[in-house]
FIVEX-112027 format. One line per field, with one value per atom (N, C-alpha, C, O): residue number from 1; atom name; x, y, z. Coordinates in pm, whole numbers, plus 50000, padded with zeros to 5 digits. Layout:
REM FIVEX-112027
nr = NUM,... $
atom = CA,... $
c1 = X,... $
c2 = Y,... $
c3 = Z,... $
This chain:
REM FIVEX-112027
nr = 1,1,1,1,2,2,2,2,3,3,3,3,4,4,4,4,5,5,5,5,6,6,6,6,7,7,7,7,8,8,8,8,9,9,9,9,10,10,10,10,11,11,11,11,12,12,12,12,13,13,13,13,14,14,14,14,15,15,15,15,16,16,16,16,17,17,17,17,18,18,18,18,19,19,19,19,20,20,20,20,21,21,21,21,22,22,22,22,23,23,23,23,24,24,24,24,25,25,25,25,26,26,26,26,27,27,27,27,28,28,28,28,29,29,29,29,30,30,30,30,31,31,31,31,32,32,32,32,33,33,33,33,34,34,34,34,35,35,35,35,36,36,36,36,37,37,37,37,38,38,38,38,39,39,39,39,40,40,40,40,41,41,41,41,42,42,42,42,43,43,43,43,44,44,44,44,45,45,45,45,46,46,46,46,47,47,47,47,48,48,48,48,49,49,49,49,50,50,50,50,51,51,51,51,52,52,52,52,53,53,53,53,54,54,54,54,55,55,55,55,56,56,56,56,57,57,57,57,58,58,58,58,59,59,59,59,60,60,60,60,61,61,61,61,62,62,62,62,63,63,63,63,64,64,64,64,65,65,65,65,66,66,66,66,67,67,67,67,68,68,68,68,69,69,69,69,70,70,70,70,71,71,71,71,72,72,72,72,73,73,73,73,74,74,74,74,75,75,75,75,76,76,76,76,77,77,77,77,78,78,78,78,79,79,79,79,80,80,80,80,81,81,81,81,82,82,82,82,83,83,83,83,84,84,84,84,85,85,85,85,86,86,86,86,87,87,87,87,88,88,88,88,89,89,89,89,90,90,90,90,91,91,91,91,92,92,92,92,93,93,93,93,94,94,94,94,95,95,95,95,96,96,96,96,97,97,97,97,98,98,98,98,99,99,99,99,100,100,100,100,101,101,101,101,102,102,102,102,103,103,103,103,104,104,104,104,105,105,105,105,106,106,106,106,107,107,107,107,108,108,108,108,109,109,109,109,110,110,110,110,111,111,111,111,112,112,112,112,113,113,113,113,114,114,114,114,115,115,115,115,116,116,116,116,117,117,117,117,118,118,118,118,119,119,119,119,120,120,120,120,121,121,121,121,122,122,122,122,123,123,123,123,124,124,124,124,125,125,125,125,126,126,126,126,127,127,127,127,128,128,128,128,129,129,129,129,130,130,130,130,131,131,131,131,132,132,132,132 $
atom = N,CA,C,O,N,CA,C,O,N,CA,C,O,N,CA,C,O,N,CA,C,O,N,CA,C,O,N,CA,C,O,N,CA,C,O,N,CA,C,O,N,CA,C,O,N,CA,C,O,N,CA,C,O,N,CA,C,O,N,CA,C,O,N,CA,C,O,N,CA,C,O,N,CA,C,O,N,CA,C,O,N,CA,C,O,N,CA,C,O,N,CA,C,O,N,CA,C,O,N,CA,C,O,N,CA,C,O,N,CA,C,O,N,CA,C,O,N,CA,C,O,N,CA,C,O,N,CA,C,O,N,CA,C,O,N,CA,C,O,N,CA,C,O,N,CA,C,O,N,CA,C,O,N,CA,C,O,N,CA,C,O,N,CA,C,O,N,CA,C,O,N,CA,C,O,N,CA,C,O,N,CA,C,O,N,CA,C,O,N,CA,C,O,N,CA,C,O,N,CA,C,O,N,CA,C,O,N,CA,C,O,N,CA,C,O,N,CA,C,O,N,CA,C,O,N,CA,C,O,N,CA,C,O,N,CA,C,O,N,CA,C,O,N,CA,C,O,N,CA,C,O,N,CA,C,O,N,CA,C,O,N,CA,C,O,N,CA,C,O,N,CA,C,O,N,CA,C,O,N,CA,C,O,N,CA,C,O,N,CA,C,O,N,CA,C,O,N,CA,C,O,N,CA,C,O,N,CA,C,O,N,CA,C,O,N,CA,C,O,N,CA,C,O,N,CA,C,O,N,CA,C,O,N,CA,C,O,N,CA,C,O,N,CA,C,O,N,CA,C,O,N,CA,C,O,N,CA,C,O,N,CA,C,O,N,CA,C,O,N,CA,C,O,N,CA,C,O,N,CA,C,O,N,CA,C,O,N,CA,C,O,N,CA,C,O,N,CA,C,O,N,CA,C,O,N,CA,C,O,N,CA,C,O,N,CA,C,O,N,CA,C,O,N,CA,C,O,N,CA,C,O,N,CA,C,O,N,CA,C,O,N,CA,C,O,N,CA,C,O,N,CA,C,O,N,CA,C,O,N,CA,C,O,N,CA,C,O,N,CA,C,O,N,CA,C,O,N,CA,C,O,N,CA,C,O,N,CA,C,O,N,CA,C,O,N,CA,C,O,N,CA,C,O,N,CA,C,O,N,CA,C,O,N,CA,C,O,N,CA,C,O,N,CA,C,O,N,CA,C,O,N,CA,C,O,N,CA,C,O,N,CA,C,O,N,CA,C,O,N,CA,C,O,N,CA,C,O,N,CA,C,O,N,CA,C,O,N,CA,C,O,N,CA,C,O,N,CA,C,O,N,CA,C,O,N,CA,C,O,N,CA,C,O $
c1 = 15638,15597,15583,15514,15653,15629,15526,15494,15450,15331,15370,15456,15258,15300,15142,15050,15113,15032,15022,15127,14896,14879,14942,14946,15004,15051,14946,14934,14861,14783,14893,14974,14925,14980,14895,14796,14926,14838,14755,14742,14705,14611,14457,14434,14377,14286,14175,14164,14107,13988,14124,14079,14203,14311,14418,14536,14346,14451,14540,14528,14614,14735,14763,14740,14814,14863,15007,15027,15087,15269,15190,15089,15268,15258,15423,15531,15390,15531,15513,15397,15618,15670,15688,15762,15657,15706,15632,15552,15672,15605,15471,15431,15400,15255,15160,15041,15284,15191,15266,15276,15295,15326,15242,15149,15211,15123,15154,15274,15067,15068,15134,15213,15130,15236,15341,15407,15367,15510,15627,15626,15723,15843,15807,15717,15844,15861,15969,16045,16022,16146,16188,16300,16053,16128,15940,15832,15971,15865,15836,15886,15781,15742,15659,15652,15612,15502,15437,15491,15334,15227,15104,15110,15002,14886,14761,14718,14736,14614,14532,14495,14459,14264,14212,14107,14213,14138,14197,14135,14281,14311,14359,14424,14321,14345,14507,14531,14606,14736,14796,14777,14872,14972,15119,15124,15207,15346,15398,15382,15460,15470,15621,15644,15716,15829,15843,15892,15796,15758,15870,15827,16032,16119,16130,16137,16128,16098,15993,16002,15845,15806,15789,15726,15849,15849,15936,15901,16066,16133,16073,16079,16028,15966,15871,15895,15787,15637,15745,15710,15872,15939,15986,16003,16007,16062,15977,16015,15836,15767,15683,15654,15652,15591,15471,15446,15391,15211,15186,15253,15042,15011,14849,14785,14787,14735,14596,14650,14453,14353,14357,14385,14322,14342,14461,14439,14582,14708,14747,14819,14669,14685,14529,14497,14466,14353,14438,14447,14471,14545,14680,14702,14746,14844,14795,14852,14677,14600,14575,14580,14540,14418,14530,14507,14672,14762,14841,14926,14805,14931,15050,15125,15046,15163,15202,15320,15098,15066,14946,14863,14892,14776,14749,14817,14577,14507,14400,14396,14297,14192,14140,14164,14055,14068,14016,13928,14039,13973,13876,13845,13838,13706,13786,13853,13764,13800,13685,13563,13770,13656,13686,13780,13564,13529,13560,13578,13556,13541,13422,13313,13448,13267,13163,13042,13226,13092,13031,12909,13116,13062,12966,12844,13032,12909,12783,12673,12822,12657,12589,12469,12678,12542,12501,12379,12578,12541,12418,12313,12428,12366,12236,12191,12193,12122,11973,11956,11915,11763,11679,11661,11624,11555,11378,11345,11306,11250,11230,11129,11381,11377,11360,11307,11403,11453,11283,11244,11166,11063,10985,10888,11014,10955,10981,10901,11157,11148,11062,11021,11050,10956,10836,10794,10767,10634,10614,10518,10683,10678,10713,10630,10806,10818,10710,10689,10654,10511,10409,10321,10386,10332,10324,10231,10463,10513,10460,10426,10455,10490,10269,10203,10246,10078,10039,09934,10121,10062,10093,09996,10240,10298,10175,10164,10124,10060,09934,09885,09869,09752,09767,09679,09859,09929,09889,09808,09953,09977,09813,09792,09715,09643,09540,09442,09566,09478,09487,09392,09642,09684,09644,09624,09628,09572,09443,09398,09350,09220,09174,09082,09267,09279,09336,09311,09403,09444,09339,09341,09259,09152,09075,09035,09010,08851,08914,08824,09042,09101,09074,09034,09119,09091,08944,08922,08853,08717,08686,08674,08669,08614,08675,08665 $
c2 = 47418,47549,47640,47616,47743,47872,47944,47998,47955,48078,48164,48176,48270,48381,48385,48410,48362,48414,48414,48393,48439,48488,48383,48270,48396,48336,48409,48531,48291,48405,48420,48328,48511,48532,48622,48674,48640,48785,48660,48538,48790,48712,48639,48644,48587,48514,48649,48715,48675,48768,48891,49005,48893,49025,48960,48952,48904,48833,48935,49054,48888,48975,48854,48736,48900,48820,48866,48983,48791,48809,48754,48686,48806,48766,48705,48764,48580,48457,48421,48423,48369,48307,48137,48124,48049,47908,47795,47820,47687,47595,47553,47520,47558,47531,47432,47434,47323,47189,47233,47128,47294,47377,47398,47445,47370,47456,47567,47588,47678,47835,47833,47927,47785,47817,47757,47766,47692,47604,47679,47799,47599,47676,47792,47748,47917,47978,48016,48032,48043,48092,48248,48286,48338,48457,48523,48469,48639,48732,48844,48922,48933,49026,49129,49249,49079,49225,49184,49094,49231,49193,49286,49408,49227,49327,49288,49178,49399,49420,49452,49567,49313,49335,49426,49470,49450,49526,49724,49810,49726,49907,49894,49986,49769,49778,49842,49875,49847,49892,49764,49649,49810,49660,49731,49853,49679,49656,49590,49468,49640,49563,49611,49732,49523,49497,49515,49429,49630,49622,49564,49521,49558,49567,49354,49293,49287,49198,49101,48978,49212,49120,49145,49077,49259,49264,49105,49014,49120,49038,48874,48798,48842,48711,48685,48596,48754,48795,48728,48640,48811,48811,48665,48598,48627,48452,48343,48227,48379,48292,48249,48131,48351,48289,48335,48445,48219,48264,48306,48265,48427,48451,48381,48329,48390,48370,48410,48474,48432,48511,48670,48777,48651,48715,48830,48950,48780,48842,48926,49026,48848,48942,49024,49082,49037,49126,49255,49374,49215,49332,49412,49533,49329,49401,49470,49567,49406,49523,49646,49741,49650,49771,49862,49982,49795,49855,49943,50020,49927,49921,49855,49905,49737,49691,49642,49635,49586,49520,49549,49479,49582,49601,49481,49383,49522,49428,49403,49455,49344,49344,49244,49125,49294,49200,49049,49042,48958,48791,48800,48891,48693,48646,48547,48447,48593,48489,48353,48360,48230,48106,48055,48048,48031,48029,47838,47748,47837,47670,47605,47655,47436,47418,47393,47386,47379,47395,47499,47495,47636,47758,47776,47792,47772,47828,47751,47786,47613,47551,47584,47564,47640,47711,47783,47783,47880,48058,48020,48085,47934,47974,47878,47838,47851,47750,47819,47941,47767,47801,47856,47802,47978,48037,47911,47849,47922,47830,47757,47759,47619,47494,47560,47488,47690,47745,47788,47796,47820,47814,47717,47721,47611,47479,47416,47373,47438,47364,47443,47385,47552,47610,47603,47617,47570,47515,47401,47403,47291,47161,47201,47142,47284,47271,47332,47305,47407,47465,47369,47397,47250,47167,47074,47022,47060,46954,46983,46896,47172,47183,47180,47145,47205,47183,47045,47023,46952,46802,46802,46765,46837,46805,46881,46835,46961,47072,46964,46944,46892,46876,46729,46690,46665,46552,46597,46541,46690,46729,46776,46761,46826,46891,46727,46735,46617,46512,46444,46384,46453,46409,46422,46337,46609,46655,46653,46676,46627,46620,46483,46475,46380,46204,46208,46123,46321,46277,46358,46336,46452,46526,46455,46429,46387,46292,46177,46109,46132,46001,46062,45987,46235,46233,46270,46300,46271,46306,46179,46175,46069,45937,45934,45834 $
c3 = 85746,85700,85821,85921,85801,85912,85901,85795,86026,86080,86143,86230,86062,86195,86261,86183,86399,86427,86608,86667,86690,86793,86889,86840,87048,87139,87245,87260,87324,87437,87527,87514,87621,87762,87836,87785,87937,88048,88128,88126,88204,88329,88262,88142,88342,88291,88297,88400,88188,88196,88124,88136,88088,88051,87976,88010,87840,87728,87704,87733,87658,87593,87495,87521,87385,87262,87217,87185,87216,87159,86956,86937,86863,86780,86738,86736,86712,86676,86587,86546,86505,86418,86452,86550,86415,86451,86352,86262,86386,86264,86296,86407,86175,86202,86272,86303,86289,86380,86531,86594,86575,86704,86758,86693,86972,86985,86994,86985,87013,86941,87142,87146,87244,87347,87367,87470,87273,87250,87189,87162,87171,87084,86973,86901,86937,86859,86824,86919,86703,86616,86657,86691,86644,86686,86736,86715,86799,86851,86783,86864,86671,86586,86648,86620,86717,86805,86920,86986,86958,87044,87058,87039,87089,87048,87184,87220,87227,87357,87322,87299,87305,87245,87394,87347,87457,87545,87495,87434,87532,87519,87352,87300,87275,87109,87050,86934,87171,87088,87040,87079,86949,86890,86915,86897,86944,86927,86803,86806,86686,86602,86545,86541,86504,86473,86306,86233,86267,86114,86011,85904,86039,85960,85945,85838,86092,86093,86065,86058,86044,85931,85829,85748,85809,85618,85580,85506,85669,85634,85646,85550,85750,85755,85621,85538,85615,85514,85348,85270,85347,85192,85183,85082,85333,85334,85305,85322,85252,85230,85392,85412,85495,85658,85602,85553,85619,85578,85724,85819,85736,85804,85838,85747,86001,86039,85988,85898,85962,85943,86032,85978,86175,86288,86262,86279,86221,86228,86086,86077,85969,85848,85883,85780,85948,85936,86038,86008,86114,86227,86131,86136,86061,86007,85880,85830,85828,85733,85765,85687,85910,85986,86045,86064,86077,86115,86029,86074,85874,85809,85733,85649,85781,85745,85677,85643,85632,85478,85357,85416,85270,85199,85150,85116,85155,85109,85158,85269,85134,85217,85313,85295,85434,85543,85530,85444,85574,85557,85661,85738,85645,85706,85801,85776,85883,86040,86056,86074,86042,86054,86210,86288,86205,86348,86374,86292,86490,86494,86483,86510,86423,86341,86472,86450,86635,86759,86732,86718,86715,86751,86622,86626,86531,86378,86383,86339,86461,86446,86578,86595,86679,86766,86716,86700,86668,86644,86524,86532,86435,86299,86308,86201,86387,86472,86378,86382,86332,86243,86350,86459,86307,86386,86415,86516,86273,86255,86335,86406,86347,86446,86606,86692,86640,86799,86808,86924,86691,86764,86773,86848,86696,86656,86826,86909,86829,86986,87113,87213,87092,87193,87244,87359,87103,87065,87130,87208,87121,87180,87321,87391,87413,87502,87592,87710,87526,87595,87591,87672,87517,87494,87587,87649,87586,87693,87839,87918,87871,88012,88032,88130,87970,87937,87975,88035,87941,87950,88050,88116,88163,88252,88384,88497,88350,88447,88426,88537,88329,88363,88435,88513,88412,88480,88632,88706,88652,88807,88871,88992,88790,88846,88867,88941,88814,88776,88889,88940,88950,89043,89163,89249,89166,89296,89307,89420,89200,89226,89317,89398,89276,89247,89456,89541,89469,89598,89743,89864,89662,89767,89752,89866,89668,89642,89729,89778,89764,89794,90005,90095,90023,90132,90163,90280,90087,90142,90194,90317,90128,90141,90266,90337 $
């Protein structure tokens, strides 16, 4: 089955994205079939090859999330935008329970409380040790 969606290129810190065509178990910098546009998330222009993907789009090439949301916003297709899924590391940092993030705080103030009186038990334990 054919995709169309993003290829990174450009310098590191200054993505640039080619938008390709190629088969879906591909990596996205591996072989592609043909090149349709390209689009600069930093100054937000796209380059886009509209006649070539009407035509791909009519051949049955599913598109990407990312790539049908840009060709919505562009124009090029109607319809309304998708919801971009994130990868499952990132959603379970981000969505991380507020709740548990003060629950762990709680304990770690706890912790640094026992650790401080540890220390102060210590230094008392080592001045009484130099009076004698």
């Amino acid at each position: 089955m054919l995709v169309m969606r993003f290829s990174r290129v450009g310098k590191r810190n200054k993505a640039q994205y080619r938008i390709v065509v190629q088969e879906h178990t591909a990596n996205p910098k591996g072989k592609h079939v043909d090149i349709v546009g390209s689009y600069d998330p930093h100054s937000k222009k796209s380059v886009l090859k509209k006649d070539k993907i009407e035509q791909w789009i009519k051949n049955g090439v599913k598109l990407s999330d990312s790539v049908h949301n840009l060709f919505v916003s562009q124009g090029v297709i109607k319809g309304e935008k998708r919801a971009v899924k994130m990868p499952k590391k990132e959603v379970e940092a981000v969505v991380e329970p507020v709740a548990e993030v003060g629950a762990k705080a709680e304990e770690k103030k706890e912790e640094i409380k026992v650790e401080e009186k540890k220390e102060d038990a210590v230094k008392e334990e080592t001045k009484t040790e130099e009076k004698k």
